[in-house]
C-alpha positions as CSV (number, residue, x, y, z in Angstrom):
1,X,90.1,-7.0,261.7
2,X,92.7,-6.2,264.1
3,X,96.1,-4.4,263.9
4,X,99.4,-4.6,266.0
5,X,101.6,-1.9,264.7
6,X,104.8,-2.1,266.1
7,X,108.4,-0.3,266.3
8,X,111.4,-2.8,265.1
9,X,113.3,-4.7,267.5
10,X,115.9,-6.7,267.7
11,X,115.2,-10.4,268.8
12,X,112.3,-8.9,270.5
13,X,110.7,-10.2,274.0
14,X,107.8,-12.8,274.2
15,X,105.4,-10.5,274.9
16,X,106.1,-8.8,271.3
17,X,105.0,-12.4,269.7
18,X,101.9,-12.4,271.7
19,X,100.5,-9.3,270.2
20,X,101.7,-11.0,267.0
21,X,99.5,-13.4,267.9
22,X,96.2,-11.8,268.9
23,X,96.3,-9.7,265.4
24,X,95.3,-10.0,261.9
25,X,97.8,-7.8,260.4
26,X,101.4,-6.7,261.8
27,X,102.2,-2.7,260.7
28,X,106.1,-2.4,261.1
29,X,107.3,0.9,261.5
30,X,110.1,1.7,259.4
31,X,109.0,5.0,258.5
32,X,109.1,6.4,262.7
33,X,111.9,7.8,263.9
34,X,114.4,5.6,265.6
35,X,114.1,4.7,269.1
36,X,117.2,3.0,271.0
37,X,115.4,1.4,273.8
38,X,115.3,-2.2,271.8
39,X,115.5,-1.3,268.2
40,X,119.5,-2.6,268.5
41,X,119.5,-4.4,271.6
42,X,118.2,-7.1,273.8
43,X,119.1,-9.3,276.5
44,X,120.2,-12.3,277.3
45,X,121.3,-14.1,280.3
46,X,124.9,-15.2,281.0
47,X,126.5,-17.5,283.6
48,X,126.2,-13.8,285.6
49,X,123.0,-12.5,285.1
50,X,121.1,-10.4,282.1
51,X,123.7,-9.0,279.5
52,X,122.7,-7.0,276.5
53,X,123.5,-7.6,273.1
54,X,124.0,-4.4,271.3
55,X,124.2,-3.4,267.7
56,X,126.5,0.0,267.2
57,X,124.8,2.6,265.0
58,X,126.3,5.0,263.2
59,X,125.5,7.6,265.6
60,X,125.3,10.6,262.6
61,X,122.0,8.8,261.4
62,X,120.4,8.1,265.2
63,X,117.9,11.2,264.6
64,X,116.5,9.1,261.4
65,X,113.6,6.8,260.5
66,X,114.2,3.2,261.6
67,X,114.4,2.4,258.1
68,X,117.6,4.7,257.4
69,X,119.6,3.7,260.7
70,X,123.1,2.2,259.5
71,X,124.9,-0.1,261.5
72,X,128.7,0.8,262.6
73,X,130.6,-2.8,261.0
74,X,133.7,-1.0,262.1
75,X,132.9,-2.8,265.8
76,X,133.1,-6.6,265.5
77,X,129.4,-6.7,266.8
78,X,128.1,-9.9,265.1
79,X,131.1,-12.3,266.8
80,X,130.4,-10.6,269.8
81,X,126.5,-11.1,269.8
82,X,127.6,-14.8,268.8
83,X,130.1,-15.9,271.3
84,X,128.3,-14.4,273.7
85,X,124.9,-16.5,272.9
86,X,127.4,-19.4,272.7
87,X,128.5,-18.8,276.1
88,X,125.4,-18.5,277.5
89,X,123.0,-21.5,275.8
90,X,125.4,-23.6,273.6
91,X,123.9,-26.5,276.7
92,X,120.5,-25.1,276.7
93,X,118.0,-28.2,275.9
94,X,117.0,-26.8,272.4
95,X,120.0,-24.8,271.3
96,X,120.9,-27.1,268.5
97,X,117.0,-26.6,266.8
98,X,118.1,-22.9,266.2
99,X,121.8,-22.6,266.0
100,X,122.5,-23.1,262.4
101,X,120.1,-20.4,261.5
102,X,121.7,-18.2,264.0
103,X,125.0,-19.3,262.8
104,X,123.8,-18.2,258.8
105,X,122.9,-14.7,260.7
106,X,125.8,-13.3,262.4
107,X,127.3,-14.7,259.3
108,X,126.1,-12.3,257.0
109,X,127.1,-8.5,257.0
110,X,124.1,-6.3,257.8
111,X,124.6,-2.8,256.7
112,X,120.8,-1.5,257.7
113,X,119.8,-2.1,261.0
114,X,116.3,-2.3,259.9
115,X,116.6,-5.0,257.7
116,X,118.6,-7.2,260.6
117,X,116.0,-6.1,263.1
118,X,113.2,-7.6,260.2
119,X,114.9,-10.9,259.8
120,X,115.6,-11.8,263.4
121,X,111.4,-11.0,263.7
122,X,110.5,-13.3,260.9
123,X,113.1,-15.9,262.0
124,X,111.6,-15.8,265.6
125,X,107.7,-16.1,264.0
126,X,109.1,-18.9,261.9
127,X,110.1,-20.5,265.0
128,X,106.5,-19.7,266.8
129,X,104.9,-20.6,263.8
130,X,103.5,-17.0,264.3
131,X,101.5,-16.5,260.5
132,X,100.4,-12.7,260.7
133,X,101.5,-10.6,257.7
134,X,103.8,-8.1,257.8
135,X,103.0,-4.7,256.5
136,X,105.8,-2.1,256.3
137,X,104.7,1.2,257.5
138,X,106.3,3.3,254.6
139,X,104.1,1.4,252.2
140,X,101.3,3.4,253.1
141,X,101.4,6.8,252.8
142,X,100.7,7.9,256.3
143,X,102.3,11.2,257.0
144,X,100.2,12.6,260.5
145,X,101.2,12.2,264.0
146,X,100.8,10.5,267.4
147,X,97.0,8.7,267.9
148,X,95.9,10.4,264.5
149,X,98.6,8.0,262.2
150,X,97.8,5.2,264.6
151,X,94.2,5.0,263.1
152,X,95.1,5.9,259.7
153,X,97.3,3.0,259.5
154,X,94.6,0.7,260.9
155,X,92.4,2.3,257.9
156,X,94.9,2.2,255.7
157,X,95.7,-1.8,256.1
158,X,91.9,-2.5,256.6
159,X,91.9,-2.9,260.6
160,X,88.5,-1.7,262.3
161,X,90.3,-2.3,266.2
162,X,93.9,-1.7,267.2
163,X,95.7,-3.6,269.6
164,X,98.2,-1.8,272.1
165,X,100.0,-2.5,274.7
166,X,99.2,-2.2,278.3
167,X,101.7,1.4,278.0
168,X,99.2,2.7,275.6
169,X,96.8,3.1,278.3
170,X,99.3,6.7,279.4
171,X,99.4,8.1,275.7
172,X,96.5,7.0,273.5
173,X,93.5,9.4,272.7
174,X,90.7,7.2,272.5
175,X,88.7,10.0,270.9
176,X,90.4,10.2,267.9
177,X,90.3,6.1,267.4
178,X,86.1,6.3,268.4
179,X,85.8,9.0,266.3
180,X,87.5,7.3,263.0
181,X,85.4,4.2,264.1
182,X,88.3,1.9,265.4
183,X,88.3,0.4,268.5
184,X,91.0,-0.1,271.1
185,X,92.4,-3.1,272.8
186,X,94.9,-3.8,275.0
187,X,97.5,-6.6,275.7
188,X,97.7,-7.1,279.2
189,X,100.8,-9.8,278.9
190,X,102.3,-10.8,282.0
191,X,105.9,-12.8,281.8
192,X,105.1,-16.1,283.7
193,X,108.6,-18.1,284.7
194,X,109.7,-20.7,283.2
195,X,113.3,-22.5,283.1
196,X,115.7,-20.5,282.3
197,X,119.8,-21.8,283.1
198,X,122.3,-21.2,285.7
199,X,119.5,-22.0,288.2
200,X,118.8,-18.6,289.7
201,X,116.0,-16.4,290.3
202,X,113.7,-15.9,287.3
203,X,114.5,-13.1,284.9
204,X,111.5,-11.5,283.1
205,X,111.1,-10.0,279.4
206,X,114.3,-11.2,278.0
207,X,114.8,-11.6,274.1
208,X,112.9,-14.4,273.1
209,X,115.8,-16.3,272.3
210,X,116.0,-17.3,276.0
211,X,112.4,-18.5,276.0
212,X,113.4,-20.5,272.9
213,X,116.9,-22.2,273.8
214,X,114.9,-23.3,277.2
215,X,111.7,-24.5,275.6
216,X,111.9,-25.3,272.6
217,X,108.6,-25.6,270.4
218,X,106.8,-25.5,273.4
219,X,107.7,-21.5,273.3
220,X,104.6,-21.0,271.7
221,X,102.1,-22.4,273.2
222,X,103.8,-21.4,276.4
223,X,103.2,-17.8,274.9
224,X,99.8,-17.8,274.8
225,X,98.9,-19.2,277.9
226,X,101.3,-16.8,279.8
227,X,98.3,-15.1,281.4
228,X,98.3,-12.5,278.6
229,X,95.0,-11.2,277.9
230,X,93.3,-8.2,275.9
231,X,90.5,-6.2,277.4
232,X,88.9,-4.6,275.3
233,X,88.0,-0.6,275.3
234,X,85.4,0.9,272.6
């Protein structure tokens, strides 16, 4: 049985769905502290080029666990993030499969950023008919650190591998997994182009709202032949 365990993002990249993919069982990290590299953000592209969409924090709570990060309502964020998606694919081919949804979204008031981050990753699965359960972190009791709560959490959900990212390769100790009887493997995705609008040059790792705008329900088979593998390390 294999794991994917995972910090929350917001409209997350392709590559993110892949690992979804290759796993038995998702472990969400609510319980980590919060990291801002994609946890409230993601890009898109514009008539211009790549442009993030960003979700204001209430920056008082940014040393937190993911699952205690508030989201600042006092900017107008969600009309924002929605115009600006308008702007950008309201003539993509497949815009109109996933608009209403999107529509219902930015609709709503989201007070946790967590809980945003969680929907747009199950409305994205639902999308990529992507079936893995999700497992919340703080559901199961793991209190150590770095590679040592990595294989707890496998144990704890019933995982005997864990699947990383091709990153993991610069901070994982292997030991500790060998020694708790869990094997490693890692995703070694790579973002093969596809069309994208305003006809320039390809533009990598975007949210995968771009990916679906352009392609549709192809996304997800498109996803798993993107020439992402795992190689596996024991």
């Amino acid at each position: 049985m294999k794991a994917a365990i995972h910090q929350p993002h917001y409209f997350p990249y392709p590559g993110f769905f892949h690992k979804l993919k290759q796993a038995d069982v998702f472990v969400l990290m609510d319980a980590t502290q919060y990291d801002r590299r994609f946890t409230n953000r993601n890009r898109i592209l514009d008539p211009h080029g790549p442009v993030w969409l960003s979700v204001p924090i209430d920056k008082a709570r940014r040393f937190m666990p993911n699952r205690d990060i508030t989201i600042n309502n006092s900017i107008p964020w969600r009309s924002d993030h929605w115009q600006k998606i308008l702007v950008s694919y309201a003539n993509a081919p497949h815009f109109r499969l996933y608009s209403a949804d999107l529509k219902r979204l930015y609709e709503r008031e989201w007070a946790s950023l967590f809980e945003l981050d969680l929907e747009t990753t199950k409305m994205a699965m639902e999308w990529l008919a992507v079936r893995t359960p999700i497992v919340l972190e703080s559901t199961l009791g793991v209190a150590s650190v770095g590679s040592q709560r990595l294989v707890e959490l496998c144990q704890a959900v019933g995982a005997d591998a864990y699947l990383s990212g091709r990153g993991g390769t610069r901070y994982l100790d292997e030991d500790v997994f060998r020694a708790r009887g869990v094997s490693v493997e890692y995703q070694n995705y790579s973002s093969v182009p596809y069309p994208q609008r305003f006809g320039r040059e390809f533009v990598p790792d975007l949210s995968v709202l771009d990916m679906l705008f352009n392609l549709g329900p192809a996304s997800s088979a498109f996803i798993e032949r993107s020439g992402a593998i795992t190689a596996r390390n024991t």
